[in-house]
C-alpha positions in Angstrom: -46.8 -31.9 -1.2 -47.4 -31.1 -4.8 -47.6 -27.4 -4.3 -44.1 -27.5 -2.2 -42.5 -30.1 -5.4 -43.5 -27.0 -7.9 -42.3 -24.3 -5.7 -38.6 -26.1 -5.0 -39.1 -26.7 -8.8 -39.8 -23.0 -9.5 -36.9 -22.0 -7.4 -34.3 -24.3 -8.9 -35.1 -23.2 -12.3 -34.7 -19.7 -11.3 -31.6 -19.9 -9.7 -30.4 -21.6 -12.9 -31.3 -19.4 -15.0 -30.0 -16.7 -12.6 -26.5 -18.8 -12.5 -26.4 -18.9 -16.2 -27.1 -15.4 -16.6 -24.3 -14.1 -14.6 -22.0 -16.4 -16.4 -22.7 -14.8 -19.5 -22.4 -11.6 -17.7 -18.9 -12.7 -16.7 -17.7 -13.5 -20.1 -19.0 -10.3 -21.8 -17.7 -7.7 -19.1 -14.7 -9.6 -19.3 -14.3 -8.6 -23.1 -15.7 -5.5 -22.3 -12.5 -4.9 -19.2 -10.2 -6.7 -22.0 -10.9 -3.9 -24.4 -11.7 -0.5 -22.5 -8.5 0.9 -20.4 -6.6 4.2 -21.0 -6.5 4.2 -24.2 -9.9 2.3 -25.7 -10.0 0.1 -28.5 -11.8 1.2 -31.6 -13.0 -0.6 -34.1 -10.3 -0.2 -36.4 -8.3 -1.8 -33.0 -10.0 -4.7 -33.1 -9.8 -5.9 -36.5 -6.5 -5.5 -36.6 -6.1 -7.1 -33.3 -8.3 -10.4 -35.1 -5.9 -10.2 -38.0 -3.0 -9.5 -35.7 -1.0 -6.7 -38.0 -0.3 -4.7 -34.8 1.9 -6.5 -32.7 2.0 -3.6 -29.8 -1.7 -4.0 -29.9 -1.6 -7.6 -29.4 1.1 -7.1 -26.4 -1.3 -4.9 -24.6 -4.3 -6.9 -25.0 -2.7 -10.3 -24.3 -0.3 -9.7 -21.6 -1.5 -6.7 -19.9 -5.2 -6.2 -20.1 -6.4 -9.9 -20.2 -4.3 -11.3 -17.2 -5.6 -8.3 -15.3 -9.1 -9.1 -15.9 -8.5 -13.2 -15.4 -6.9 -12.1 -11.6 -10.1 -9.5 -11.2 -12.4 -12.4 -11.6 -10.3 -14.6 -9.4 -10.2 -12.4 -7.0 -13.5 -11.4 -6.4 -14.6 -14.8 -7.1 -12.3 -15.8 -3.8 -13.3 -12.8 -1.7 -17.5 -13.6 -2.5 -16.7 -17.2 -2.4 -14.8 -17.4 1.2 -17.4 -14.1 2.4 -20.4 -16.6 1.5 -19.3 -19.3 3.5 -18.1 -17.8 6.4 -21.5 -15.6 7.0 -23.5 -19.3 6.4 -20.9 -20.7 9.0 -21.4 -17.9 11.7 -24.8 -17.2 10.7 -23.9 -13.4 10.7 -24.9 -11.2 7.6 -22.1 -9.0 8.6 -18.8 -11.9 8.8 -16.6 -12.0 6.0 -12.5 -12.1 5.6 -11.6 -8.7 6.4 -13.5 -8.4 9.2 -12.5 -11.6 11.3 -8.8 -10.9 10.8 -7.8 -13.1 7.9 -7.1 -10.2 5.3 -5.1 -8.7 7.6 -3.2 -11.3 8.9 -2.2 -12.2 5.5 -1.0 -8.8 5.0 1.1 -9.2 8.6 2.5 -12.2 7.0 3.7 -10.3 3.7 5.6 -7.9 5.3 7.2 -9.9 7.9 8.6 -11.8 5.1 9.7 -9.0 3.3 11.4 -7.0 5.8 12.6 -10.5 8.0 12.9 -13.1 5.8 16.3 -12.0 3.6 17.9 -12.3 7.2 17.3 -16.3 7.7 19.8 -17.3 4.8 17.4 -20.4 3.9 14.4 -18.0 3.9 16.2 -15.3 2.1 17.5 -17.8 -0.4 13.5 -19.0 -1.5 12.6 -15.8 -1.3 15.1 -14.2 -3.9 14.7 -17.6 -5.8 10.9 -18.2 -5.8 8.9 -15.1 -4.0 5.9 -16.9 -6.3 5.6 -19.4 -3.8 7.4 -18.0 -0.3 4.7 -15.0 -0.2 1.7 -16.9 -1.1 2.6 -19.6 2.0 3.5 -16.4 4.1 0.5 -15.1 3.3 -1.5 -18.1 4.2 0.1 -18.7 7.5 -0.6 -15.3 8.5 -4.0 -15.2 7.3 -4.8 -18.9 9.4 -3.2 -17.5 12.7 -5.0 -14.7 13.0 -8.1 -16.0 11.8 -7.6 -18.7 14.1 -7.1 -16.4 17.1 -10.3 -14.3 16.7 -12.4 -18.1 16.6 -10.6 -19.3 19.9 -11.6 -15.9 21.5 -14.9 -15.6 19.9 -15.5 -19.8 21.8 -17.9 -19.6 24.7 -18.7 -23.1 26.1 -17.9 -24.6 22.9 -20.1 -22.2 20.9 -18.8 -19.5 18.7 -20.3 -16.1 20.2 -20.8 -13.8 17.2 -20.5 -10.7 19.1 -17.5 -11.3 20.7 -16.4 -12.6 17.2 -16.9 -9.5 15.6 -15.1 -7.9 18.5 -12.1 -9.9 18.1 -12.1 -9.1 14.9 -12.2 -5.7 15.2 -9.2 -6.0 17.6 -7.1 -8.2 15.5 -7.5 -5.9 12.3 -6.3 -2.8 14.8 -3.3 -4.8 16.0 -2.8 -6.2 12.6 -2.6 -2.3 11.1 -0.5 -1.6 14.0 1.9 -3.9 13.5 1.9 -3.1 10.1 2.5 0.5 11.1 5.8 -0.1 13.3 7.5 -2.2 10.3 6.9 0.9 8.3 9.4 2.5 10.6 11.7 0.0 9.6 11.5 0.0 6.1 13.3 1.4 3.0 12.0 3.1 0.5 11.3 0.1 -1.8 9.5 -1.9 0.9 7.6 0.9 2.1 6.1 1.2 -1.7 5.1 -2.4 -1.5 3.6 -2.2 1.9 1.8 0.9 0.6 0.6 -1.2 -2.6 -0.9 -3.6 -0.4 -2.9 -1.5 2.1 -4.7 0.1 -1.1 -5.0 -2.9 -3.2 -4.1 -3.2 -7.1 -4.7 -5.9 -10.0 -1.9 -3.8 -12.2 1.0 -7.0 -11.5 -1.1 -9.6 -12.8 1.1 -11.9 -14.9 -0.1 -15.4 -16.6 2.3 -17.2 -14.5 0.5 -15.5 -11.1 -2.9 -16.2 -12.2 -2.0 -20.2 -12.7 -1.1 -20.1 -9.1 -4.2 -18.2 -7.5 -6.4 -20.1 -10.0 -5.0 -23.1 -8.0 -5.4 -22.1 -4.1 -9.0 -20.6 -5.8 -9.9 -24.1 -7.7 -9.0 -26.0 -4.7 -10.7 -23.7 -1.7 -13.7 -23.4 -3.7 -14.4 -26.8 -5.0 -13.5 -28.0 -1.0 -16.2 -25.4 0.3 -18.7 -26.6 -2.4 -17.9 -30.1 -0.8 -19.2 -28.7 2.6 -22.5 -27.0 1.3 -24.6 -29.9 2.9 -23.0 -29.0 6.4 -23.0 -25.3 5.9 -27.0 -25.3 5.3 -27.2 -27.1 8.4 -25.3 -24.6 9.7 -28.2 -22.1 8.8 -30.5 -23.9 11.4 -28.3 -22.9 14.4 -25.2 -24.6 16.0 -27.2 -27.0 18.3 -29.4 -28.2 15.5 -26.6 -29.0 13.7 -25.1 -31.4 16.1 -28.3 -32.9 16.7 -28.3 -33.6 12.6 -24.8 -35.0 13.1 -22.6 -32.3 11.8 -19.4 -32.0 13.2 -19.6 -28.3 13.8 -16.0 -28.0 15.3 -14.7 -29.7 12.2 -16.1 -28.0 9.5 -15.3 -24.4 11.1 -12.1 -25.4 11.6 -12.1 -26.5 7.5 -13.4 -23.3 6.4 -11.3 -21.1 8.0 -8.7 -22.7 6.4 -9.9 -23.0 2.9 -11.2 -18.9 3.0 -7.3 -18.7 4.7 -6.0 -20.6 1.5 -7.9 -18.5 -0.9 -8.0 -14.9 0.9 -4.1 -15.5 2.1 -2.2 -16.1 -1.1 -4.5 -13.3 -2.9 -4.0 -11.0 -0.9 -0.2 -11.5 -0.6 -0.3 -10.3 -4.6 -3.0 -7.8 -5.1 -3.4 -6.2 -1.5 -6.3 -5.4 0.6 -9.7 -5.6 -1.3 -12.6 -5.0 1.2 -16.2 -5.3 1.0 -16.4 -8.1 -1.6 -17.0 -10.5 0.1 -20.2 -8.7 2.7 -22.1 -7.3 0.0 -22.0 -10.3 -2.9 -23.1 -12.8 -0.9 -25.7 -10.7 0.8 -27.7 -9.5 -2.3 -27.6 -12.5 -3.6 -29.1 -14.3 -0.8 -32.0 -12.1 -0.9 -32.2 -13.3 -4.6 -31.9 -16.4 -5.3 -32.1 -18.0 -1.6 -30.0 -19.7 1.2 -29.2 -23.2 -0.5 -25.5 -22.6 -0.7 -24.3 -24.6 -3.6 -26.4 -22.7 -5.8 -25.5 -19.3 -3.5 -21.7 -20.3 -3.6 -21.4 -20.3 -7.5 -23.7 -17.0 -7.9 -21.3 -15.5 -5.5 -18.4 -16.4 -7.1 -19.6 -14.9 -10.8 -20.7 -11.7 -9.1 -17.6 -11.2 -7.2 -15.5 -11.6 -10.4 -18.1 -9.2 -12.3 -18.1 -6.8 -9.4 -14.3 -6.5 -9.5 -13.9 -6.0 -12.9 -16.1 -3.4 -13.1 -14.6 -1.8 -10.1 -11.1 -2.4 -12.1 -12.2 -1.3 -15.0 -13.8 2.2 -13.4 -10.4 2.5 -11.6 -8.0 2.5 -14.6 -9.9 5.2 -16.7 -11.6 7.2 -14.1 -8.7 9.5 -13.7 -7.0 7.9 -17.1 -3.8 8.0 -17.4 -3.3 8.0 -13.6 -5.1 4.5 -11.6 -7.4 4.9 -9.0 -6.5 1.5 -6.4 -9.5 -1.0 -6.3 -9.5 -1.2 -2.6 -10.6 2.8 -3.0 -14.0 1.9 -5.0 -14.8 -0.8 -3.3 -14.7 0.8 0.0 -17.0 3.8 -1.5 -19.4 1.2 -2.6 -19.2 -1.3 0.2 -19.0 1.3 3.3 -23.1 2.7 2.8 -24.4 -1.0 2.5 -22.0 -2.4 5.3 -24.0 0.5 7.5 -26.9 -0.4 5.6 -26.4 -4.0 6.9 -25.3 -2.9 10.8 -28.9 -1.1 10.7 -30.9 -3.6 9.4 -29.5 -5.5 12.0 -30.1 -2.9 14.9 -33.8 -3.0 13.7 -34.2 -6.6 13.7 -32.4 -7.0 17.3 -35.1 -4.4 18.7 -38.1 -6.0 17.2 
């Protein structure tokens, strides 16, 4: 009993040291993306930044390169955050947003609204009037539906059957891009440009006023799935062993693929599609500092944020003064361990 007491012990103070580690991380690549772009700061930059004698220096930093960083890190905070729980939920290395259908159906949402919605006069009048708050809902409701479709096909006798999941998935993201495909058709030039934006992925229209909103759908979805970390441990232990524990296992799925909907939906509906965040955080991590999920949730949620504003910060000097789109690097780093993962998995199945 004693041995076990100093090994939880062990483990708890590594994880905090762990979580306080990347949170220091988090605040020193954030002044490290605040400073380096196109055009780095010196040191010459930065003291007259601190003294603030150049006011087109103080434009740049404050209302350009700082909210961009502040919607990188709530970003991939969301996307690690909502990957995390969903893979504890399904018990499945390999779940995460984009590949059960709730990227994507945000995206479906988007650009219905877009191309449709000026041709309902009372959605056309909200969405000329307040497009801060009509996309993000959009969003959301696309990003439910579609999510909710691959779980009702992925139900075998009450149980969710992670193949077929998977599967589902892999069919609602095809219909999803075709879908997206025909409305191309339809658009103009403008709305084809958007469209285009969001099937890459960009942080370049981050605004203050846009990162108060995400920091709100992010502050709420994540302190909800915290919440649920008792249930989603449980989880872990299979879907049977759960109910015998008294989880309600219909509830709380139901409740997470909201609250990932909630984040991933109105996140997507500004920056675009941003793959792989959410598979490879929470999986290295795991490996790390354990299963426990409170502990995992909050790790995840630094490292997405750090992992994004690197990958931001690569893809705004890589090919200076042109921009590289996020959803690019991400996809060259999360593609090798996403095979890395299906492999691991085709071992373990054979064994």
């Amino acid at each position: 009993m004693d041995k076990t007491k100093a090994l939880v012990a062990r483990q708890k103070k590594k994880t905090n040291i762990i979580c306080f580690a990347l949170l220091i991380a988090t605040v020193l690549f954030a002044m490290a993306g605040t400073l380096i772009g196109p055009a780095t700061l010196s040191v010459v930059d930065f003291q007259s930044l601190l003294t603030g004698e150049n006011q087109l220096l103080t434009d740049l930093i404050w209302k350009i390169r700082f909210p961009r960083v502040i919607l990188a890190l709530i970003t991939g905070g969301a996307l690690a955050v909502s990957g995390c729980a969903l893979q504890n939920l399904f018990n499945n290395p390999l779940a995460d947003t984009g590949l059960i259908g709730i990227s994507s159906g945000a995206v479906m949402g988007v650009v219905t609204g877009v191309l449709f919605g000026k041709a309902i006069p009372v959605f056309g009048s909200i969405l000329e009037s307040h497009p801060q708050y009509f996309l993000p809902l959009l969003a959301f409701t696309g990003a439910f539906g579609l999510g909710l479709l691959v779980y009702r096909l992925a139900l075998q006798g009450g149980k969710v059957n992670i193949g077929i999941m998977l599967l589902a998935g892999i069919a609602a993201n095809a219909f999803a891009g075709a879908y997206t495909g025909l409305l191309i058709n339809l658009a103009n030039d403008e709305q084809l440009r958007t469209i285009t934006f969001w099937s890459l992925g960009s942080l370049n229209g981050a605004e203050p006023s846009t990162n108060i909103i995400l920091g709100c759908f992010v502050l709420v979805g994540t302190l909800m799935l915290l919440r649920r970390s008792g249930e989603l441990d449980v989880m872990t232990m299979g879907e049977r062993e759960a109910v015998y524990l008294g989880v309600d296992t219909g509830k709380i799925k139901k409740e997470v693929l909201l609250l990932t909907a909630l984040m991933c939906g109105p996140i997507t509906a500004y920056v675009g599609l941003i793959g792989f965040v959410g598979l490879v955080i929470p999986h290295i991590l795991r490996m790390v500092i354990g299963p426990k999920m409170k502990p995992l949730m909050i790790a995840s949620f630094l490292s997405g944020g750090i992992f994004l504003n690197l990958s931001d910060t690569f893809a705004k000097t890589v090919v200076a003064p042109s921009e590289l789109p996020i959803g690019v690097i991400t996809a060259l780093i999360g593609t090798p361990f996403f095979t890395y993962l299906l492999l691991k998995q085709k071992r373990r199945i054979s064994l």
